[in-house]
C-alpha positions as CSV (number, residue, x, y, z in Angstrom):
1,X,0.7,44.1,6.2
2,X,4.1,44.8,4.9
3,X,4.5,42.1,1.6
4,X,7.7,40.3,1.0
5,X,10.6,41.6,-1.1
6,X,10.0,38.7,-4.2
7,X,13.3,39.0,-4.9
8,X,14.8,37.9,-1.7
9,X,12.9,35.5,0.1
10,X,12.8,35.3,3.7
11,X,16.4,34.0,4.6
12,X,15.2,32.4,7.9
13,X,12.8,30.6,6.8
14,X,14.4,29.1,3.5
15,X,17.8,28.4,5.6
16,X,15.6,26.9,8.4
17,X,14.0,24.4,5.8
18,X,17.6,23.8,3.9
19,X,19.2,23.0,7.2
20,X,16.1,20.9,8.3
21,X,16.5,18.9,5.3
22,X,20.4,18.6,6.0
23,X,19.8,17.4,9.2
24,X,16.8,14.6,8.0
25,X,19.1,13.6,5.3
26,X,22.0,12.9,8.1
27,X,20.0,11.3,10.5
28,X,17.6,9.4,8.6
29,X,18.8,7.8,4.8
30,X,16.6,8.2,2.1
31,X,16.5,4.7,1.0
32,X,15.9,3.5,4.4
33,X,13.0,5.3,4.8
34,X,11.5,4.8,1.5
35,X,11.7,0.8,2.0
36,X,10.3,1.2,5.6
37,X,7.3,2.9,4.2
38,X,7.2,0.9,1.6
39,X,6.8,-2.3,4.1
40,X,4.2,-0.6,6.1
41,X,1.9,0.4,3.3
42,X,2.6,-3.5,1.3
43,X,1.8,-4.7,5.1
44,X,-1.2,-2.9,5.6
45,X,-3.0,-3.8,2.1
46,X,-2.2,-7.7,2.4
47,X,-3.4,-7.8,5.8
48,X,-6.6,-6.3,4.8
49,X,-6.7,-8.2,1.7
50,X,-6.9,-11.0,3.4
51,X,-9.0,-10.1,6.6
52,X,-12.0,-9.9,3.5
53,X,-11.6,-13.5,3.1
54,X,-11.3,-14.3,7.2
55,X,-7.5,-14.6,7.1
56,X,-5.3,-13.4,9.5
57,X,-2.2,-12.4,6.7
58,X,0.5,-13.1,9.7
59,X,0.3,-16.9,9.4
60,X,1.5,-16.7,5.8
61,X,5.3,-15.2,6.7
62,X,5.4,-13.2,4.3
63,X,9.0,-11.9,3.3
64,X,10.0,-8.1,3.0
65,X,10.2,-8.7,-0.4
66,X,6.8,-9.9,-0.6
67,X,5.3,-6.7,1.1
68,X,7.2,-4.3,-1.0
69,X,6.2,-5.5,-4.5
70,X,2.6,-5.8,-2.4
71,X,3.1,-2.0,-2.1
72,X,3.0,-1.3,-5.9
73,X,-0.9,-2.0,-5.6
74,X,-1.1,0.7,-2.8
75,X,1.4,3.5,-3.9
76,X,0.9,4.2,-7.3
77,X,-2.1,6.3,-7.6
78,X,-1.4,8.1,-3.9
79,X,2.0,9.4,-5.6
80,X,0.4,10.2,-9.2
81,X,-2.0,12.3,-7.2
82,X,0.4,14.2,-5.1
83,X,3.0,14.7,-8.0
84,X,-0.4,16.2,-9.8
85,X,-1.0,18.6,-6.9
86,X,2.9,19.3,-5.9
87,X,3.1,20.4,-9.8
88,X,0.3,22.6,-9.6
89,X,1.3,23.9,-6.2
90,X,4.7,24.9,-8.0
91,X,3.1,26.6,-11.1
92,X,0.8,28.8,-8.8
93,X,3.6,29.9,-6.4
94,X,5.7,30.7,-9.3
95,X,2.3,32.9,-11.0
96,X,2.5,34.5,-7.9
97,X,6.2,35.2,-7.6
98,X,5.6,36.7,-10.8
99,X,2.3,39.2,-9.9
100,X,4.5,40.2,-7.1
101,X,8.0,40.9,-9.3
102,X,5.5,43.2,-11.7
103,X,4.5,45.2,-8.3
104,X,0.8,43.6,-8.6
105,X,0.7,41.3,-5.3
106,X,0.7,44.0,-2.5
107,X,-3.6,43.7,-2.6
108,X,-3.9,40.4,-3.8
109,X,-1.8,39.3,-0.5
110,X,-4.0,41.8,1.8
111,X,-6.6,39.4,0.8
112,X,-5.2,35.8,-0.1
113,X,-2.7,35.0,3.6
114,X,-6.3,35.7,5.5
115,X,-7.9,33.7,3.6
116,X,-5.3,30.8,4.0
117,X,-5.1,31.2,7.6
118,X,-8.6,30.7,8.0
119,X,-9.0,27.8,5.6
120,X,-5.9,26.6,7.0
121,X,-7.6,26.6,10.8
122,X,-10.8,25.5,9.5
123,X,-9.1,22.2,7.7
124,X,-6.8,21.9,10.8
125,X,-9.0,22.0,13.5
126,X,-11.4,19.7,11.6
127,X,-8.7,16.8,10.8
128,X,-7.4,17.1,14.5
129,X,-11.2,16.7,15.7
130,X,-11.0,13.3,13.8
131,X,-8.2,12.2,15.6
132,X,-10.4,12.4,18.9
133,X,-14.3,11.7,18.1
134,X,-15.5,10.4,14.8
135,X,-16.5,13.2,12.7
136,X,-18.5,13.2,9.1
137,X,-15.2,13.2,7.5
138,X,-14.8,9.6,8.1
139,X,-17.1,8.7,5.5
140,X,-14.7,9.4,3.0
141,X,-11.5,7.9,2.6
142,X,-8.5,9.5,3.5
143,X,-10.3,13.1,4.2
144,X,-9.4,13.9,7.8
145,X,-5.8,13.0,7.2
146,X,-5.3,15.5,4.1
147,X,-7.4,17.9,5.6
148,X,-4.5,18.2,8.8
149,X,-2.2,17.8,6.0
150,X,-3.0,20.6,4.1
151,X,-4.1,23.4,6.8
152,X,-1.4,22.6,8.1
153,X,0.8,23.6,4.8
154,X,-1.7,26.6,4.5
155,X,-1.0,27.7,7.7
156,X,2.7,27.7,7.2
157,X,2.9,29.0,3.1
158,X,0.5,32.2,4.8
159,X,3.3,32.3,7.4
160,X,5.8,32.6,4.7
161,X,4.0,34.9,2.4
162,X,3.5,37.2,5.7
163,X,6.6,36.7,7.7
164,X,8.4,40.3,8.3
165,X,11.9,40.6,7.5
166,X,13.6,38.2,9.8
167,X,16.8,39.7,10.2
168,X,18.1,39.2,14.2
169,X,15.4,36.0,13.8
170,X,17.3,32.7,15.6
171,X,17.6,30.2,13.0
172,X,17.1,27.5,15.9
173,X,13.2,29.0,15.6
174,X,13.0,28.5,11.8
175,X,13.8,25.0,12.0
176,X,11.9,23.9,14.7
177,X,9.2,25.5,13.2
178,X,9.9,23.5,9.8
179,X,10.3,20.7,11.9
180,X,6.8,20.6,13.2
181,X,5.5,21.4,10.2
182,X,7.4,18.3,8.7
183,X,6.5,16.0,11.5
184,X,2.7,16.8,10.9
185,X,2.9,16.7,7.5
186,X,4.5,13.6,7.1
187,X,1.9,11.9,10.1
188,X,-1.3,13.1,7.8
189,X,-0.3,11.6,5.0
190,X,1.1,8.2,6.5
191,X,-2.1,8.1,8.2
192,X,-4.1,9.0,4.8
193,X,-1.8,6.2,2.7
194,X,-2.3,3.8,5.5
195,X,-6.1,4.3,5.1
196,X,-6.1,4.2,1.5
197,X,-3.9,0.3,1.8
198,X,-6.5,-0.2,3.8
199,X,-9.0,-0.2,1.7
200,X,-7.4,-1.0,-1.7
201,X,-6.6,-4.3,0.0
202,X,-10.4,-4.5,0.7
203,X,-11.2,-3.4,-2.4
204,X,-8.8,-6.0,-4.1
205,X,-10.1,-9.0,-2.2
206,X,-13.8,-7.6,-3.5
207,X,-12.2,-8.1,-7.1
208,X,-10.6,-11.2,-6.6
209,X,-13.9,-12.9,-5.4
210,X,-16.0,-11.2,-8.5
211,X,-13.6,-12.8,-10.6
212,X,-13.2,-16.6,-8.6
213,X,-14.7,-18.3,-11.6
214,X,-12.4,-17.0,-13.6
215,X,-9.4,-18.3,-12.0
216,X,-7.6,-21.6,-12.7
217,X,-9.5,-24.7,-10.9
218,X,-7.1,-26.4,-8.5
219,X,-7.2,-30.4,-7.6
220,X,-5.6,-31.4,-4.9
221,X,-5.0,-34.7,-3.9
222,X,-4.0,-36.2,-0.8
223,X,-2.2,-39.6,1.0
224,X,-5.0,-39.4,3.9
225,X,-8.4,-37.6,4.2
226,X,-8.6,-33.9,5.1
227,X,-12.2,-34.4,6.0
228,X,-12.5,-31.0,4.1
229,X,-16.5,-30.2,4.7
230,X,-17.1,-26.6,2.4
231,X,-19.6,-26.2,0.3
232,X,-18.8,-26.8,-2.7
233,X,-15.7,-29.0,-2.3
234,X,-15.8,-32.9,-3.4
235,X,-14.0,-35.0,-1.7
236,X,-13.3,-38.7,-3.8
237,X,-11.4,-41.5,-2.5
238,X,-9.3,-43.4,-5.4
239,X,-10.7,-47.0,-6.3
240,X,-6.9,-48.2,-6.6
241,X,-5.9,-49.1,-2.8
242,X,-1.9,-48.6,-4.7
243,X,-2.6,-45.3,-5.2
244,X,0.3,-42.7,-3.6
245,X,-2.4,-40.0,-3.1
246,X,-5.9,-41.8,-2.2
247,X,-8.2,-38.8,-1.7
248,X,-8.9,-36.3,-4.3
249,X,-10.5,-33.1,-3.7
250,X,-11.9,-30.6,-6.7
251,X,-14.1,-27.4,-6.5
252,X,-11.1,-25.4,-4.9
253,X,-9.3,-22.6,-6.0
254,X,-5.5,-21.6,-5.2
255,X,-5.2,-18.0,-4.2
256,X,-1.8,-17.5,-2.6
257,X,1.1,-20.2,-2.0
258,X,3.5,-18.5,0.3
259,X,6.4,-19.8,2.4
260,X,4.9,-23.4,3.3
261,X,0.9,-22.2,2.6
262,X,-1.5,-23.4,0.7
263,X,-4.5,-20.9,1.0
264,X,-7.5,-22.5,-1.3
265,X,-11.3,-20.9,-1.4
266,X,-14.0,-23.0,-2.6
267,X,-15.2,-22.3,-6.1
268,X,-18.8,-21.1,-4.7
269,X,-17.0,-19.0,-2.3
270,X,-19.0,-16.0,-0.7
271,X,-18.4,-12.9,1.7
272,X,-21.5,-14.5,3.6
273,X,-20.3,-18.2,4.8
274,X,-17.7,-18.7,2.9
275,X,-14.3,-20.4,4.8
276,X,-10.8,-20.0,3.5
277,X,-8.8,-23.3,3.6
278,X,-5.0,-23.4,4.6
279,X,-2.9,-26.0,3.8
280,X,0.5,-26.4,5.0
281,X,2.9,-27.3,2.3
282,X,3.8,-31.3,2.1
283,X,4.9,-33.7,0.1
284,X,1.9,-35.9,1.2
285,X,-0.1,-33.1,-1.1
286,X,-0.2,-33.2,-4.9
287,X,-1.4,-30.2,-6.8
288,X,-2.8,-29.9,-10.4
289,X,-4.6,-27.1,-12.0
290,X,-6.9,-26.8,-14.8
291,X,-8.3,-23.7,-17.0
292,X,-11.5,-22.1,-15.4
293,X,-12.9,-22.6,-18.2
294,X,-12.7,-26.6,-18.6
295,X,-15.8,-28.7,-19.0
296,X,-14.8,-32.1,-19.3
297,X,-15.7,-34.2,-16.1
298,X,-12.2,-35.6,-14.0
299,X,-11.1,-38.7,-15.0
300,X,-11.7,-41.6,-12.6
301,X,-8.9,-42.0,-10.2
């Protein structure tokens, strides 16, 4: 095993990567992509979000807008994390870079590229398995993904580390090899983020539903009845036949407004029976909210 010259690194495989990068940057622009992703991962955490309550999210119509500031929920700890482990990535190629410069990396690389190529094949083959049969991975969340993910990266940092000198080497080779690398990369951990929405917008709708008595109470009156039957909801008819809105109904709560939706749970909602309520927008519906914490009975209407 012949180890690399520190000094000059393998000038296939960094041009490969460089001109990869060129080419991704021409074809695909950075913004575009970030606000694609962006709407996929805001997508994925309201739909789910709202499946918990027995919503289908598409009636809502949400905008673009609406699923990328939804994506701040999802996206913030799956970056911290892989800044974290990008920064510590750095700081242990650079200690190695160093161990070789001082003429000390020749035995530690006889044992550390096998090593990574057989993690890397272990954690490989294991997230590709859970692409085809459901493994024990799937009991945690995001596992199979990052495991792909990072044998993958294993696989191709042991490549670098070992790669002869690569003088003659087509540099078509080097970035089609970079290229796959990218492409499965960049699948693992759309496929891990997407799994993580997943269940943060589970996880949210879990919160929300702990926390239903402490929302605002909504009473919403109405020109006609709405024959509105959950438990937990009154329905009054006002004594005053003048009245503009004859029917009053209390014990809801307003979750989202969105476009021209009303979506209401009752106060005693529960992951057991409980029924959403949507509303469409209307001017034959009044609205008006009180603190959660409000024990005064409604004034006669």
């Amino acid at each position: 095993m012949t180890a690399p010259d520190p000094g000059e690194p393998q000038a296939a495989q960094a041009a490969g990567l460089g001109t990869l990068a060129q080419l991704l940057g021409a074809v695909v622009a950075p913004t575009s992509l970030l606000t694609a992703l962006l709407y996929f991962f805001g997508w994925n955490h309201t739909y789910w979000l709202f499946h918990e309550f027995g919503v289908n999210a598409t009636v809502f119509g949400f905008s673009t807008a609406d699923y990328l500031v939804s994506s701040q929920n999802v996206l913030f700890i799956p970056i911290t994390v892989a800044a974290l482990v990008g920064l510590v990535a750095l700081w242990a190629h650079a200690a190695l870079r160093a161990r070789l410069t001082a003429g000390a990396g020749s035995r530690l690389l006889r044992y550390a590229v096998p090593a990574m190529v057989l993690i890397g094949l272990v954690l490989m083959l294991a997230g590709v398995a859970s692409i085809f049969t459901v493994t024990t991975l799937e009991r945690y969340l995001a596992v199979p993904p990052l495991c792909l993910a990072l044998g993958v990266l294993l696989l191709a940092y042991a490549r670098v580390l070992n790669s002869a000198p690569a003088a003659g080497r087509p540099g078509a080779a080097a970035i089609a090899e970079w290229a796959v690398v990218f492409v499965l990369v960049s699948m693992s951990l759309f496929w891990a983020v997407g799994d993580y929405a997943a269940a943060a917008g589970s996880t949210r709708a879990h919160r929300l539903a702990a926390r239903l008595d402490q929302q605002p109470s909504s009473v919403l009156y109405s020109e006609s009845s709405l024959s509105l039957t959950a438990p937990g909801v009154r329905e009054t008819r006002c004594r005053d036949d003048k009245a503009a809105y004859r029917f009053r109904y209390d014990g809801l709560k307003l979750i989202v407004q969105s476009a021209d939706q009303y979506v209401f749970l009752p106060a005693t909602w529960n992951f057991t029976d409980g029924v959403a309520i949507l509303l469409p927008r209307s001017p034959k519906l009044r609205l008006e909210f009180m603190r959660a914490d409000r024990t005064a009975p409604l004034a006669p209407c």
